[in-house]
C-alpha positions in Angstrom: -32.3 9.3 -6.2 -30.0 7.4 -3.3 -26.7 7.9 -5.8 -27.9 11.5 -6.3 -28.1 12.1 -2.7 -24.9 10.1 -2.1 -23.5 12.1 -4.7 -24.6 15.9 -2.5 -22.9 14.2 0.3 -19.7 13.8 -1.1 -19.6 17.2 -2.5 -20.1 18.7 1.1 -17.5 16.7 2.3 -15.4 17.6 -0.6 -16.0 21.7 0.2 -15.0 21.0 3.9 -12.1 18.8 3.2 -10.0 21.9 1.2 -9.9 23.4 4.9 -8.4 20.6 6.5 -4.6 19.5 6.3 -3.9 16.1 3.6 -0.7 14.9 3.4 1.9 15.4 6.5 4.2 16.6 4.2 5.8 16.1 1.2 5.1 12.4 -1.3 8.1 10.0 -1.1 6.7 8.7 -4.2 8.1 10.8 -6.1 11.5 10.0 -5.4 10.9 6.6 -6.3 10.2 7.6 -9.3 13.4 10.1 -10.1 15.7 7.2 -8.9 13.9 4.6 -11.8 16.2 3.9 -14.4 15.5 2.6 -17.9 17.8 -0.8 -17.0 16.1 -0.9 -14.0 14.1 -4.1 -13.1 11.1 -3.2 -11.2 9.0 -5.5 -9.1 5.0 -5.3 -8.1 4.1 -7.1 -5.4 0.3 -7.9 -4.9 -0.6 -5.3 -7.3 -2.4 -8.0 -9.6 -5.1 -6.4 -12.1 -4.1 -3.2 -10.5 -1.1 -2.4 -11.3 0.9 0.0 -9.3 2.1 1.8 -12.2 -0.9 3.0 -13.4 -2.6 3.7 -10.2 0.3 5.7 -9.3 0.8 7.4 -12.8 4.8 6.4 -14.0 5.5 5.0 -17.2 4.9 2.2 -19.1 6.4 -1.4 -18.9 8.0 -0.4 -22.0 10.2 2.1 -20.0 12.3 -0.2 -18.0 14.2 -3.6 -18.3 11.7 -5.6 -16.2 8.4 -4.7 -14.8 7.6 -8.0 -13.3 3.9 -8.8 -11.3 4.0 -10.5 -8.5 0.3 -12.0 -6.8 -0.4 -14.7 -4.9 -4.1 -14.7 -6.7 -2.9 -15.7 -10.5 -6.4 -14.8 -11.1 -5.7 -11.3 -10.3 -2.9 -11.6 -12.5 -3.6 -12.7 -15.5 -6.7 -10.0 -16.1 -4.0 -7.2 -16.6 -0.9 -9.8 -18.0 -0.3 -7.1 -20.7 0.2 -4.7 -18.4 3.7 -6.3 -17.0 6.7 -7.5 -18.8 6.2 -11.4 -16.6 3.5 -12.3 -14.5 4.4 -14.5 -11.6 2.4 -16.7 -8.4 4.2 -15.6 -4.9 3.8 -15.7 -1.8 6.1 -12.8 -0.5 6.0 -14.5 3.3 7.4 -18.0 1.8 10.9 -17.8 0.0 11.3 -16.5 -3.0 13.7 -18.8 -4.9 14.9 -17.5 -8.0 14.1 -14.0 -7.4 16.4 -13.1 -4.7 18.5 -9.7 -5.3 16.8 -9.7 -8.7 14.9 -6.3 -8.6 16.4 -2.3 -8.3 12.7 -1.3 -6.8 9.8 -3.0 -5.3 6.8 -1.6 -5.3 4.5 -2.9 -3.0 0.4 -1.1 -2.5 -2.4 -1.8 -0.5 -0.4 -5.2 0.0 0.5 -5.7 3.2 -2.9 -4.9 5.3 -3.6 -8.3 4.0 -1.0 -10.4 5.2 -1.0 -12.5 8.5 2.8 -12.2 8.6 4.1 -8.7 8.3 7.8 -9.3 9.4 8.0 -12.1 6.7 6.5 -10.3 4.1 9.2 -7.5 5.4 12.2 -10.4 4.6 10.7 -11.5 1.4 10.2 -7.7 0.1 14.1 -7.2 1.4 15.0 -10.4 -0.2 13.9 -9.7 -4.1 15.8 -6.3 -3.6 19.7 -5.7 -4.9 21.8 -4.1 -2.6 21.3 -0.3 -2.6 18.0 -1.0 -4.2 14.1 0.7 -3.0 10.8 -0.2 -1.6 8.3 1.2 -1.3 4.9 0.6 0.6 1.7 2.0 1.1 -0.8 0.8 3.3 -3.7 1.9 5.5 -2.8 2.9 9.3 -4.0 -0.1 11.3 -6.4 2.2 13.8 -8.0 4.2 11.3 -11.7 4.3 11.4 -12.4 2.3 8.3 -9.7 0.2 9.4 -11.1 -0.9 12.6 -14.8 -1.3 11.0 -13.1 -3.6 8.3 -12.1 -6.0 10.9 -15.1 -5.9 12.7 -17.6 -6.0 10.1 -18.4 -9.5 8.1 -16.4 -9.5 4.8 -19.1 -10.3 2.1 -21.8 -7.3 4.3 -19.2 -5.0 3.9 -17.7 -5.9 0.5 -21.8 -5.0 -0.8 -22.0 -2.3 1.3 -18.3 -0.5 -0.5 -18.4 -1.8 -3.6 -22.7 0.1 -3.8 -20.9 3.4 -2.0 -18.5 3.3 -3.9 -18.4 1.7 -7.7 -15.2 3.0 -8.2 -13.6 0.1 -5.9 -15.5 -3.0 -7.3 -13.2 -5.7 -7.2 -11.6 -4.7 -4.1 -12.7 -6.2 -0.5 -10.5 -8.5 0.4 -9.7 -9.9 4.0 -7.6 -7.2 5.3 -6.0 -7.7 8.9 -3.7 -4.7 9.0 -1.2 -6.1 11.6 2.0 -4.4 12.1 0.4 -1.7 9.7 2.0 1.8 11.7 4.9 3.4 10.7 6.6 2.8 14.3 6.3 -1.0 13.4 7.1 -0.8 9.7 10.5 1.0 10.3 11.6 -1.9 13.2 10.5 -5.1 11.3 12.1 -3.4 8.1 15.3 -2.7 9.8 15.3 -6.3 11.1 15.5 -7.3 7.5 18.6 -5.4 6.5 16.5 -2.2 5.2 17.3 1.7 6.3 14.4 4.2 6.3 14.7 6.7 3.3 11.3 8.6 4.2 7.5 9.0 5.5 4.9 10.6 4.5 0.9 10.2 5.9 -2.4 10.8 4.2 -5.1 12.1 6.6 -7.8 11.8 4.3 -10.2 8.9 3.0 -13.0 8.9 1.2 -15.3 5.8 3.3 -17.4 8.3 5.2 -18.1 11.2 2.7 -21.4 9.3 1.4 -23.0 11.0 4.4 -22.4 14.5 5.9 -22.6 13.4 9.5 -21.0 9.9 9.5 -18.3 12.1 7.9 -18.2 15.3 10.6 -18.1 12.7 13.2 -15.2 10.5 11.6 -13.3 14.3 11.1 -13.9 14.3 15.1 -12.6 11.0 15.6 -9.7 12.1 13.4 -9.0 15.5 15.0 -8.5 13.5 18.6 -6.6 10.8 17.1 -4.1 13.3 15.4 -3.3 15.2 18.8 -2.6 11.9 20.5 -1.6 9.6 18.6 1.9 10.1 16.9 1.3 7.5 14.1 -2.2 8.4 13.0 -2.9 8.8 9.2 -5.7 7.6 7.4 -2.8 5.7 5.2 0.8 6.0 4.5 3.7 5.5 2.1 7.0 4.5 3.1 10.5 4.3 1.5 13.6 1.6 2.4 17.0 1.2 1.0 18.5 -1.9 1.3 21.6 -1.4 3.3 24.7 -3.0 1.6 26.5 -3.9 4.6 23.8 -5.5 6.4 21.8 -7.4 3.6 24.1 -10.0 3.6 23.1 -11.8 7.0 19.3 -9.9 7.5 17.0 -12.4 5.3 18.2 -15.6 6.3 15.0 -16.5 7.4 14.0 -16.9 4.5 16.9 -19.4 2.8 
């Protein structure tokens, strides 16, 4: 009876939601994708028995030179090992050795909200990247709703209380800090690190509040006032960096 009633509530929300704005303008996923080439070697970083190929919907391993997994959990890893060509431990804010200017694209979701060290994450993303090659990130905005509840909240209460809600995310619900997670701060500690900005786009809906109508109405409030002051607010975003050829040379020497 609770999951049918959950279930009512998320339909409601569902009917309301297809009058209200979702993206802020066109996917830059996409063009991550046009860009992939079959001798590409492709890098996913964090993605672990997740990976960001088939959450995202592009080809199989099978379609490039390298699709390489990257976790810091080996854990994580090794329940989806078939899933990447090698599966490796990392820490993207230590160096990262052997795989510097290894990778055309690095893909890195729902990574970086976990991370105490944003900007050295940022120089180890830059750092596995050839010159001229991609990243791209998505992450949840740092002052969105959930956001701010997930750092308030104790992380096993509120692992229960999603993974109940919402079955569909079982297996997700860990620590998440979300520093430097706004676009403003993304593009500087990116640019610090030798990458240019190659696009933007923000989501403006989640799906945390729909179990109940009026937890929902009042999160769209929340929202609505957020949007019109706030000229980073999203509920998430995805972001797109080229490395720059002329300035990767001396941007990640932190890192050495």
């Amino acid at each position: 009876m609770i999951r049918r009633f959950i279930n009512l509530n998320k339909r409601l929300c569902s009917s309301l939601e297809t009058l209200l704005p979702q993206e802020s303008g066109k996917s830059v996923y996409p063009k991550l994708v046009e860009d992939i080439k079959p001798g590409d070697a492709i890098a996913d970083i964090g993605g672990g028995k997740k990976p960001a190929r088939i959450l995202l919907g592009f080809g199989g391993k099978e379609d490039y030179r390298l699709y390489d997994g990257f976790d810091i959990d080996m854990d994580e890893l090794d329940q989806a090992r078939d899933l990447y060509t090698n599966v490796y431990q990392l820490d993207i804010t230590k160096d990262v050795g052997a795989f510097r200017g290894v990778y055309d694209k690095v893909i890195c979701k729902s990574t970086l909200e976990h991370v105490l060290d944003e900007e050295a994450a940022m120089r180890g993303l830059a750092s596995l990247l050839k010159e001229g090659g991609e990243l791209y990130i998505m992450v949840p905005y740092r002052y969105a709703c959930f956001a701010v509840l997930n750092r308030l909240l104790p992380n096993e209460f509120k692992k229960r209380l999603l993974h109940y809600l919402f079955p569909n995310k079982i297996g997700d619900g860990f620590p998440a800090y979300y520093l430097n997670c706004t676009a403003s701060s993304m593009r500087e500690s990116a640019e610090k690190a030798g990458l240019q900005f190659d696009g933007l786009n923000k989501f403006y809906f989640s799906t945390y509040f729909t179990f109940f109508f009026p937890f929902y109405l009042v999160w769209r409030l929340i929202t609505g006032v957020q949007y019109l002051v706030d000229r980073d607010y999203c509920e998430r975003f995805e972001i797109l960096f080229r490395k720059d050829p002329v300035a990767a040379s001396g941007s990640v020497q932190g890192l050495a």
